[in-house]
LOVEXPA-113284 format. One line per 3 residues: number of its first residue (from 1); for each residue z, x, y of N, C-alpha, C, O, CB. Coordinates in pm, whole numbers. Last residue first. Glycine has a CB too. Example, Ala and Ser with C-alpha at 12.3 -4.5 7.8 and 13.67 -1.06 7.14 Angstrom:
2> 708,1285,-225,714,1367,-106,787,1290,3,804,1341,114,572,1408,-60 ~ 780,1319,-569,780,1230,-450,780,1320,-330,846,1424,-332,905,1131,-447;
//
This chain:
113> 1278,10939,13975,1193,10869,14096,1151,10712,14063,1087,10646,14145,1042,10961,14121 ~ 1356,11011,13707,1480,10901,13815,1374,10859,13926,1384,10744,13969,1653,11009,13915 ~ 1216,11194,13657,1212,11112,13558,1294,10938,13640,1282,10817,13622,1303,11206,13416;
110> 1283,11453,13768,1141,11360,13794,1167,11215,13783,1146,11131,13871,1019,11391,13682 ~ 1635,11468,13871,1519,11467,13800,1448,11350,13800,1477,11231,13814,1541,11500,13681 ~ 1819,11451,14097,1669,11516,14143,1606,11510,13969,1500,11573,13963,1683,11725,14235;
107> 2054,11376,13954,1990,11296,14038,1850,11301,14107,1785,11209,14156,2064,11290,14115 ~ 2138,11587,13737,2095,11408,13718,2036,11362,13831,1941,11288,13803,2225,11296,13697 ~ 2174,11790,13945,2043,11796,13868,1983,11653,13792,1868,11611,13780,2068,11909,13755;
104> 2405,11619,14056,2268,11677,14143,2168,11705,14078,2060,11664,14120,2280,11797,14216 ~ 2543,11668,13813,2537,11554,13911,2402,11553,13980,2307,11482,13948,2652,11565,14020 ~ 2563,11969,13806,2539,11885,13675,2512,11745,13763,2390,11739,13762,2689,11881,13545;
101> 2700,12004,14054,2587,12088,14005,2501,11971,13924,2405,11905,13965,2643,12227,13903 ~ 2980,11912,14007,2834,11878,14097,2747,11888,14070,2679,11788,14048,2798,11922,14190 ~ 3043,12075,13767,3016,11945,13773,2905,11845,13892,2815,11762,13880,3146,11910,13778;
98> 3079,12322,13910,2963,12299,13809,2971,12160,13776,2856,12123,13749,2971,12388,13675 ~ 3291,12279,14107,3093,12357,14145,3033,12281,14042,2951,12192,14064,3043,12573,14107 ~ 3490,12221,13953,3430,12109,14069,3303,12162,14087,3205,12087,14081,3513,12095,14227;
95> 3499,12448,13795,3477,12316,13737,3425,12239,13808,3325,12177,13771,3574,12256,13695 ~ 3585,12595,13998,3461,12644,13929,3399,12557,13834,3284,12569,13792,3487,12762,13860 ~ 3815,12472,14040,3789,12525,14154,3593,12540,14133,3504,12511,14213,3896,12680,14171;
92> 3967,12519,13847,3946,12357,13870,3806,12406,13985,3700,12343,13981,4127,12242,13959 ~ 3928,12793,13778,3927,12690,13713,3903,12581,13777,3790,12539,13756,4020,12681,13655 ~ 4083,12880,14047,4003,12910,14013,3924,12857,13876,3813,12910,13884,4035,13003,14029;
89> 4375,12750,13919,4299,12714,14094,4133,12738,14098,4058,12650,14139,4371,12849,14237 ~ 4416,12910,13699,4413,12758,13716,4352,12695,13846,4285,12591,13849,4553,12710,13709 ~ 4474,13182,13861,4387,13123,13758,4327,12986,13722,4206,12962,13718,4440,13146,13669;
86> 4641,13116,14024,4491,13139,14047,4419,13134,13969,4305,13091,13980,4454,13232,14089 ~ 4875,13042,13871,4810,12951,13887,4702,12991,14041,4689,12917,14139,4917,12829,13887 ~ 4924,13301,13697,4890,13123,13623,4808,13075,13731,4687,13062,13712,5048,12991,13600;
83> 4953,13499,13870,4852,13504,13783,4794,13374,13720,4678,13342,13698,4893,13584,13689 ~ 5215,13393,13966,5088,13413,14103,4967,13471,13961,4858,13472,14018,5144,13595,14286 ~ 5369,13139,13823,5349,13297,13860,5209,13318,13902,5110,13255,13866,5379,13401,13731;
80> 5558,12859,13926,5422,12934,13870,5406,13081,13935,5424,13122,14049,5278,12841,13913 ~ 5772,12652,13992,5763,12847,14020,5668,12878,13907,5710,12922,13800,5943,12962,13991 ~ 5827,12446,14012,5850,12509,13886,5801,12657,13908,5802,12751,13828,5774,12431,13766;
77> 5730,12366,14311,5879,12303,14190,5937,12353,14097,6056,12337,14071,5862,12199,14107 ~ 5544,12477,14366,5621,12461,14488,5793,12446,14361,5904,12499,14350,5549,12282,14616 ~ 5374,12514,14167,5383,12630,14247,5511,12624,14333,5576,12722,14369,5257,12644,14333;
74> 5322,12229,14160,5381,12291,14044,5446,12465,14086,5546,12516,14036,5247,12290,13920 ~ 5178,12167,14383,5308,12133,14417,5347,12235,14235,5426,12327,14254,5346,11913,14449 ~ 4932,12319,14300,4996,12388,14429,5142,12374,14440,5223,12460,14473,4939,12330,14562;
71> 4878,12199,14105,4914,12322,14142,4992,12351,14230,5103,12403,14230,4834,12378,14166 ~ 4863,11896,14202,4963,11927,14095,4960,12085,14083,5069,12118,14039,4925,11851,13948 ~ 4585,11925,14388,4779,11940,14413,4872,11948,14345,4975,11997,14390,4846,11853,14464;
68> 4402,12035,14146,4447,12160,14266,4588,12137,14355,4670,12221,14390,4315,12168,14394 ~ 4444,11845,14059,4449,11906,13996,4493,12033,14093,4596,12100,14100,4345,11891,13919 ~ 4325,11640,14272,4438,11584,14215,4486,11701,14104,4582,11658,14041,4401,11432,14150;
65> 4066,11720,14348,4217,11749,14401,4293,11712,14370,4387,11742,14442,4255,11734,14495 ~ 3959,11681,14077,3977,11845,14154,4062,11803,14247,4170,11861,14230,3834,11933,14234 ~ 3953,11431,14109,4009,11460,13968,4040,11643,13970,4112,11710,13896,3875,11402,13833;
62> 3837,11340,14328,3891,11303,14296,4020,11366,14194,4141,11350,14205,3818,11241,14286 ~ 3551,11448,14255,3631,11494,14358,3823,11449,14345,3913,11532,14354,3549,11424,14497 ~ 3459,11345,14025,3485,11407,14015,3581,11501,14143,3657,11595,14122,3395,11418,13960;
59> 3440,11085,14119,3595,11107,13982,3580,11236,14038,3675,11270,14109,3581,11089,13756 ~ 3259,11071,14296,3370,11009,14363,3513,11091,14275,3620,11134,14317,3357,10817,14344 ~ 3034,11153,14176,3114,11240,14308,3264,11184,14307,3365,11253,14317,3037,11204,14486;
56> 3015,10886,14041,3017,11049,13946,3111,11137,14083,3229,11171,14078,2788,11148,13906 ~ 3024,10740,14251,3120,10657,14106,3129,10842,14063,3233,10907,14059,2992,10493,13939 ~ 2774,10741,14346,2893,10770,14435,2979,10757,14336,3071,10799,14407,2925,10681,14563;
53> 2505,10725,14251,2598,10855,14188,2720,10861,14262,2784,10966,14258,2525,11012,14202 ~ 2417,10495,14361,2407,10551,14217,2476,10629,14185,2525,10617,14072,2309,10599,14179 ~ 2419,10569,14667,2482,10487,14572,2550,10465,14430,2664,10436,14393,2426,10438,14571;
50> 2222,10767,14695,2355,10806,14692,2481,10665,14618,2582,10675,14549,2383,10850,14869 ~ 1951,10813,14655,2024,10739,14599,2138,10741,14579,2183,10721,14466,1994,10726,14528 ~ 1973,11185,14680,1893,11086,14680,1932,10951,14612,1952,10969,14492,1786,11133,14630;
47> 2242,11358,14839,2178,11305,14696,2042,11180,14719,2062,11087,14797,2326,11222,14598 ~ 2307,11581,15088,2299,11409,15051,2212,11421,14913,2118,11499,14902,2201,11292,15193 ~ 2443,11885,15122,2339,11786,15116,2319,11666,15014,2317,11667,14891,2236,11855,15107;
44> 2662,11992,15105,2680,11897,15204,2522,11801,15198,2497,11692,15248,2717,11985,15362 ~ 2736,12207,14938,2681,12231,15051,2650,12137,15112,2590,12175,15213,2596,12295,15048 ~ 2782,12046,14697,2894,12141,14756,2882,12188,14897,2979,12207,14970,2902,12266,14675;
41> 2636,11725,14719,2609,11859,14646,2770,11936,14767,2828,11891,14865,2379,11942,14678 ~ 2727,11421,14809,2656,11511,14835,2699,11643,14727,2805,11637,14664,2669,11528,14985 ~ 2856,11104,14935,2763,11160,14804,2685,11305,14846,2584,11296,14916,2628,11030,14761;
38> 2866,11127,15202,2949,11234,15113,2920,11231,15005,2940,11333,14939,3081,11229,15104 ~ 2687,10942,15307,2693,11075,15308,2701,11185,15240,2628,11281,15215,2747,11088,15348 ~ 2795,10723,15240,2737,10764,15174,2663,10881,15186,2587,10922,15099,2697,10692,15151;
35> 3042,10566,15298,2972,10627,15367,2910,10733,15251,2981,10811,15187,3049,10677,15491 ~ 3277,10346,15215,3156,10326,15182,3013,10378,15235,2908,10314,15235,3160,10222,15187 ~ 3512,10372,15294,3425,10363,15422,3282,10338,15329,3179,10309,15392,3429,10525,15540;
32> 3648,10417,15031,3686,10322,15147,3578,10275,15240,3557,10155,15262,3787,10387,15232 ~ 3463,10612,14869,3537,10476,14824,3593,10348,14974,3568,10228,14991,3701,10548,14727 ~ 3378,10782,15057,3328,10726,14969,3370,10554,14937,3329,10442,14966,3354,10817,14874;
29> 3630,10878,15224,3478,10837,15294,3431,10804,15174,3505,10710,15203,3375,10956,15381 ~ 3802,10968,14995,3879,10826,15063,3693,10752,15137,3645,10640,15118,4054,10892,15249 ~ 3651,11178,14860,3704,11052,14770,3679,10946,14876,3588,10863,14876,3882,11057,14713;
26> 3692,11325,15122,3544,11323,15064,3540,11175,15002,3473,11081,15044,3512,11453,14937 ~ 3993,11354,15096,3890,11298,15238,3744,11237,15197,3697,11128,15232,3846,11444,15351 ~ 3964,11438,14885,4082,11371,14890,3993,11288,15049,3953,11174,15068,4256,11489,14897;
23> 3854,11747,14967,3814,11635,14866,3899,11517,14909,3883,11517,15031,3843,11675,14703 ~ 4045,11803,15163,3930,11779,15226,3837,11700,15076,3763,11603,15094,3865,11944,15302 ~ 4300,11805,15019,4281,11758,15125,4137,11748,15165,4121,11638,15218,4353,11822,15203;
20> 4222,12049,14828,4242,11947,14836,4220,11814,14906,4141,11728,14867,4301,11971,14833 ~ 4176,12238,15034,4092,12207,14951,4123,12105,14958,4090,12034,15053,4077,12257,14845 ~ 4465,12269,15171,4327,12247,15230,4218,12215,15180,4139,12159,15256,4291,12330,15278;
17> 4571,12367,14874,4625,12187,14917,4482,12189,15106,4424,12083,15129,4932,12178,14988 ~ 4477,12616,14868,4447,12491,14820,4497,12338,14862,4442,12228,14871,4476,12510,14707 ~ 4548,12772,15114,4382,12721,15102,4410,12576,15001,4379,12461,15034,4252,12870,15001;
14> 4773,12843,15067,4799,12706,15177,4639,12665,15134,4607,12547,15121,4840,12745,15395 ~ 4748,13047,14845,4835,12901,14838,4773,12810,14908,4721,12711,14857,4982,12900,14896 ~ 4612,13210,15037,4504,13141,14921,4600,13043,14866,4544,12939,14830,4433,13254,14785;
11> 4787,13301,15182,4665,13167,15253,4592,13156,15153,4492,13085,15168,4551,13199,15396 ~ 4929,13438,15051,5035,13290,15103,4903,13207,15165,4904,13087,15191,5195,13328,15264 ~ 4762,13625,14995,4837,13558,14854,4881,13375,14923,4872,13261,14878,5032,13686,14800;
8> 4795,13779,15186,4687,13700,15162,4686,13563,15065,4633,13452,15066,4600,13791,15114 ~ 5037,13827,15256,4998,13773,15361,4879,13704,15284,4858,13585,15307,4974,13870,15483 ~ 5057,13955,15045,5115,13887,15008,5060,13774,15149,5047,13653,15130,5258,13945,14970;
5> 4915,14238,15132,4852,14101,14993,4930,13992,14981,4885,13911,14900,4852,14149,14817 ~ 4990,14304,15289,4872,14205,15342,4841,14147,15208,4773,14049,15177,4728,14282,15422 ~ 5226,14443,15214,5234,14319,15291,5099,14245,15285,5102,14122,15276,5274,14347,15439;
2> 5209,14572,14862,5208,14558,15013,5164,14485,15088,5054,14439,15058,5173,14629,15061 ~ 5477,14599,14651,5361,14519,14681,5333,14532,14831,5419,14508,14916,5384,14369,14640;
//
């Protein structure tokens, strides 16, 4: 195997618990600080009526890093093989997009003005 893949291999590990961590941040500014900001799409833009949908952002962030650290630490405890759990990373990873997604289109339709 040659070195830079493994060099790469070890920052797409550390990426997730950075993921993590920055949902896990997203969650805490929601729920704690009651900053409504972070009601937002993947790209950072604010939802209209962020209130309304802080409860949907909130699980769903929530429920991606809490999935992406049981990887990472499952990686750490039980020795997941570097195919399982990119796979699985990539999964939660493509789940969190499209659930936003799905969120954001509830919130920009006509019908909600």
């Amino acid at each position: 195997m040659e070195i830079w893949f493994v060099w790469l291999a070890r920052l797409l590990f550390l990426g997730i618990f950075l993921m993590a961590a920055g949902m896990f941040f997203r969650a805490w500014r929601i729920a704690v600080r009651k900053d409504m900001r972070y009601v937002a799409d993947w790209r950072g833009r604010s939802l209209p009526n962020g209130a309304q949908w802080a409860a949907w952002v909130l699980s769903i962030n929530l429920i991606a890093a809490g999935a992406l650290l049981a990887i990472g630490l499952s990686v750490l405890v039980v020795g997941l093989e570097f195919v399982v759990w990119t796979g699985l990373a990539g999964l939660v990873l493509w789940s969190y997009y499209f659930m936003l997604r799905v969120v954001v289109n509830w919130a920009n339709r006509p019908d909600k003005a």
